[in-house]
C-alpha positions as CSV (number, residue, x, y, z in Angstrom):
1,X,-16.9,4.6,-0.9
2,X,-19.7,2.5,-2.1
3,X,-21.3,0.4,0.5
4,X,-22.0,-2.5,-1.6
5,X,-17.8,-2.4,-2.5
6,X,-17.0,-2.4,1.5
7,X,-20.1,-4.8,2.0
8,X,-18.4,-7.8,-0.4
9,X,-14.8,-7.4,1.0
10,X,-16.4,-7.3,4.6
11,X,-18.0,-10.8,3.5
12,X,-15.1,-12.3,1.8
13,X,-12.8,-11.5,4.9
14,X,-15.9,-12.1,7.8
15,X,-15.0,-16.4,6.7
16,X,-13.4,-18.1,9.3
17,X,-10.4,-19.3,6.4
18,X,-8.0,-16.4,5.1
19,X,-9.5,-16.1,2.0
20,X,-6.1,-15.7,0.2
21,X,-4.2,-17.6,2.5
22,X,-1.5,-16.4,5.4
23,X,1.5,-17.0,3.1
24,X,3.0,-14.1,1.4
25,X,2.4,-13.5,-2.1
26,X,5.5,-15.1,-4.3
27,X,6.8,-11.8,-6.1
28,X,6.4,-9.2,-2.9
29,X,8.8,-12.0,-1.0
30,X,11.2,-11.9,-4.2
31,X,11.5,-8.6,-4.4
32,X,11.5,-7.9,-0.7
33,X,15.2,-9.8,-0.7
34,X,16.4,-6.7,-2.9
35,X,15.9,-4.1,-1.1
36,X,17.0,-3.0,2.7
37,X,14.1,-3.0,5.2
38,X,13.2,0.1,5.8
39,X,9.6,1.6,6.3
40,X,6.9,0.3,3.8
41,X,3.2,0.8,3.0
42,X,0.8,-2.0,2.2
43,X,-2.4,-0.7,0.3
44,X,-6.1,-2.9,0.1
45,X,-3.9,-5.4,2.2
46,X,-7.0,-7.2,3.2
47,X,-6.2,-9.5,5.7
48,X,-2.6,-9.0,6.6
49,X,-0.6,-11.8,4.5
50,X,1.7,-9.8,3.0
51,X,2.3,-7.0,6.0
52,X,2.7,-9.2,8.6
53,X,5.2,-11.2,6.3
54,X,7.3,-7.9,5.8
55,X,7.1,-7.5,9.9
56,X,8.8,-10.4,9.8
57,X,11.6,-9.1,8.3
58,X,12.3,-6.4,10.1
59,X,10.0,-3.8,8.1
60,X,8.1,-1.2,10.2
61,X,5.0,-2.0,8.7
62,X,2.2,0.6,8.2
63,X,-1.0,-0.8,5.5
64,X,-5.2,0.4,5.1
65,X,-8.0,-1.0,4.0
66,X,-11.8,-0.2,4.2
67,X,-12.4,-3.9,5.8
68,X,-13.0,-4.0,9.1
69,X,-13.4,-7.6,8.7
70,X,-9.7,-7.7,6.8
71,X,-8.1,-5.3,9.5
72,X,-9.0,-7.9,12.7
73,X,-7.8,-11.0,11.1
74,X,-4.5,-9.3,9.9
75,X,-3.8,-8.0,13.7
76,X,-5.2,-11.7,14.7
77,X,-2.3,-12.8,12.2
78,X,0.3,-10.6,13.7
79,X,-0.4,-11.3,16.9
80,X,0.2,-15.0,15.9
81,X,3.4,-14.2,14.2
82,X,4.4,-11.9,17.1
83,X,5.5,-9.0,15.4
84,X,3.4,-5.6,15.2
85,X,2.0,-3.7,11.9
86,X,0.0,-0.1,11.9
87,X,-3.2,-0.6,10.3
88,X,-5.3,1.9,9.1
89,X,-9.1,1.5,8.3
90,X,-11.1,4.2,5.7
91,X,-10.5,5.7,2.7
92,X,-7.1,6.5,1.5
93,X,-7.5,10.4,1.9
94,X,-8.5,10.5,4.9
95,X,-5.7,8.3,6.9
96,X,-3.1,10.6,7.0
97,X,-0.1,9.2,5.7
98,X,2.4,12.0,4.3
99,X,4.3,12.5,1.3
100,X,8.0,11.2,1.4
101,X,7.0,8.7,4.4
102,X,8.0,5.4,3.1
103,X,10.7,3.7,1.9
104,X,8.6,0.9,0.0
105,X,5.0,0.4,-1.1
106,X,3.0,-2.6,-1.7
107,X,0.6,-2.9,-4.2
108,X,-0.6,-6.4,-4.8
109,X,-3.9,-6.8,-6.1
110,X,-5.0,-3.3,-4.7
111,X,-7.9,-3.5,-7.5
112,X,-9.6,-0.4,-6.7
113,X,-12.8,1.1,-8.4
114,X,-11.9,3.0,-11.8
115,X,-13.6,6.3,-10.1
116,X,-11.0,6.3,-7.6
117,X,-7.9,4.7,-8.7
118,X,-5.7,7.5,-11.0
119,X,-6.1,9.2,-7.8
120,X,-5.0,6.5,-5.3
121,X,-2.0,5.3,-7.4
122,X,-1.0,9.3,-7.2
123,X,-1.6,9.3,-3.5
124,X,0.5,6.6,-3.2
125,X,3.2,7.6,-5.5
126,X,3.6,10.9,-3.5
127,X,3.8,8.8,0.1
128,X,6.9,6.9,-1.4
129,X,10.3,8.7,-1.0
130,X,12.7,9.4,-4.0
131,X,14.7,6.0,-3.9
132,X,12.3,4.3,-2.7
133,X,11.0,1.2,-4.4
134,X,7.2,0.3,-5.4
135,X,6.2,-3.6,-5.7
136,X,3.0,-4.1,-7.6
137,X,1.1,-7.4,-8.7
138,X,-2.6,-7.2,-10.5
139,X,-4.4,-8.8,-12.7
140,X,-4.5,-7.5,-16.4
141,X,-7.0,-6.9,-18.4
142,X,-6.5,-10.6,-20.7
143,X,-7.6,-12.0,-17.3
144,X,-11.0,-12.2,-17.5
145,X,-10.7,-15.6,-20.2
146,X,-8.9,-17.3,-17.5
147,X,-11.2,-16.8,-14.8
148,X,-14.0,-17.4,-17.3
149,X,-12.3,-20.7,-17.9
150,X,-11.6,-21.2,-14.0
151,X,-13.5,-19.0,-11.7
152,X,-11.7,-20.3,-8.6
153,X,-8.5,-18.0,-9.8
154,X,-10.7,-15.0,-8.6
155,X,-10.3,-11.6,-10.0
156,X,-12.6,-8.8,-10.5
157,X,-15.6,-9.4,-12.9
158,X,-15.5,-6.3,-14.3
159,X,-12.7,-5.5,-17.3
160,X,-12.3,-1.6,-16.0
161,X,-11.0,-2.6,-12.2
162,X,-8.0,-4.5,-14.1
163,X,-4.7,-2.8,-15.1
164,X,-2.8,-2.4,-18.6
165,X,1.1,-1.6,-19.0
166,X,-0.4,1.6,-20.5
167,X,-1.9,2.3,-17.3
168,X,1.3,1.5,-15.1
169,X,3.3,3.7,-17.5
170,X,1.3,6.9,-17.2
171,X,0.5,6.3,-13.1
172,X,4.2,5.8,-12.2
173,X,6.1,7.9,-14.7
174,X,8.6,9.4,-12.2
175,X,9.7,5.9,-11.8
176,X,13.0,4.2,-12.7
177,X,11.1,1.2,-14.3
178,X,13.6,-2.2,-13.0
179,X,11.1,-4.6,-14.4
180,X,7.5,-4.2,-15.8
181,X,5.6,-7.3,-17.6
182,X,2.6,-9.0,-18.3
183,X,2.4,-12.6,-17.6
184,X,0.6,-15.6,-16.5
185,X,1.3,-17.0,-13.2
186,X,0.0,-20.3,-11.4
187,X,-1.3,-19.4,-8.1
188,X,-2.2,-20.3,-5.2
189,X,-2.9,-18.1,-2.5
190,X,-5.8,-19.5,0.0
191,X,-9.3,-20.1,-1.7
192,X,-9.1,-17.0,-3.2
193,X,-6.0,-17.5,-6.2
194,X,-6.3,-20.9,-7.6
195,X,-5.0,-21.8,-11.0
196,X,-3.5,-19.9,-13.7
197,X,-4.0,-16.2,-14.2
198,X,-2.8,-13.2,-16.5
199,X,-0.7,-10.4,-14.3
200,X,1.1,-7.4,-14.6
201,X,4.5,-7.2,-12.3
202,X,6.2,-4.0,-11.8
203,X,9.1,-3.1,-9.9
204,X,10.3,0.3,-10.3
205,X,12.6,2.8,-7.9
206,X,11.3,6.2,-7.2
207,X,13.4,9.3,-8.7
């Protein structure tokens, strides 16, 4: 992967702060109440918010990244939380995971580069077992106004790293589809997330 990609996230997450905080994201905890805990994969999970969160409830916890800057402060934030995740640090193919492995898997804003990502999401897909469920929060593509009317709600600059319906549609199409929208959300999640933003939530079950 491009070292100027791995260079800014190793910056972001280097800062003594969690850059998007240590609380969970809101719709990963909401959904996580809906499903039994089980074994679940958290991808680009950064600094750990989210993983160490799902440790917490009794998920065996596996997640990647190509941080190394994002993997030490999430096992910092386990260790604080006293509960143990599996984190992985490279590329997606070359970790290891196998198909059928999980029970869950995380995507919240997993923005990867365009060159990469129809292959990641059908990675992913194939690591998830039928019946198992996918969580997924990014930004959309009508993002870009809001962060050009508030930069501190962060996002990618670039229009190609964000996500359509179209584009959830055609990556997850072996998916029972339980809820899949576009809309704006107030966050705030660390420095990172402030204000008001355009997502796309899906939440879909495996078949």
């Amino acid at each position: 992967m491009a070292s100027d990609w791995l260079n800014m996230w190793n910056t972001k997450f280097g800062q003594t702060e969690y850059a998007y905080g240590t609380e969970p994201n809101n719709y990963l905890k909401d959904k996580l109440q809906h499903i039994p805990a089980g074994s679940i994969l958290f991808a680009a999970e950064g600094e750990g918010r989210n993983a160490v969160y799902a440790a917490q409830l009794g998920w065996k916890v596996s997640a990647f990244d190509i941080s190394e800057a994002g993997q030490q402060k999430a096992l910092k934030l386990a260790e604080d939380k006293k509960v143990s995740i599996d984190y992985k640090l490279g590329d997606l193919p070359d970790l290891g995971f196998k198909e059928e492995e999980f029970d869950a898997l995380a995507l919240v804003y997993a923005h990867f580069p365009p060159t990469i990502r129809p292959e990641y999401l059908r990675m992913l897909s194939s690591y998830l077992k039928r019946g198992g469920h996918l969580i997924f929060e990014a930004f959309s593509k009508d993002h870009l106004a809001y962060k050009q009317q508030n930069p501190s709600v962060g996002g990618p600059n670039n229009v190609d790293y964000l996500f359509s319906l179209e584009e959830l549609e055609t990556s997850f199409t072996d998916f029972e589809i339980l809820e899949l929208k576009k809309t704006t959300v107030a966050l705030n999640e660390g420095e990172g997330h402030i204000g008001t933003g355009s997502v796309i939530r899906f939440f879909g079950k495996k078949q």
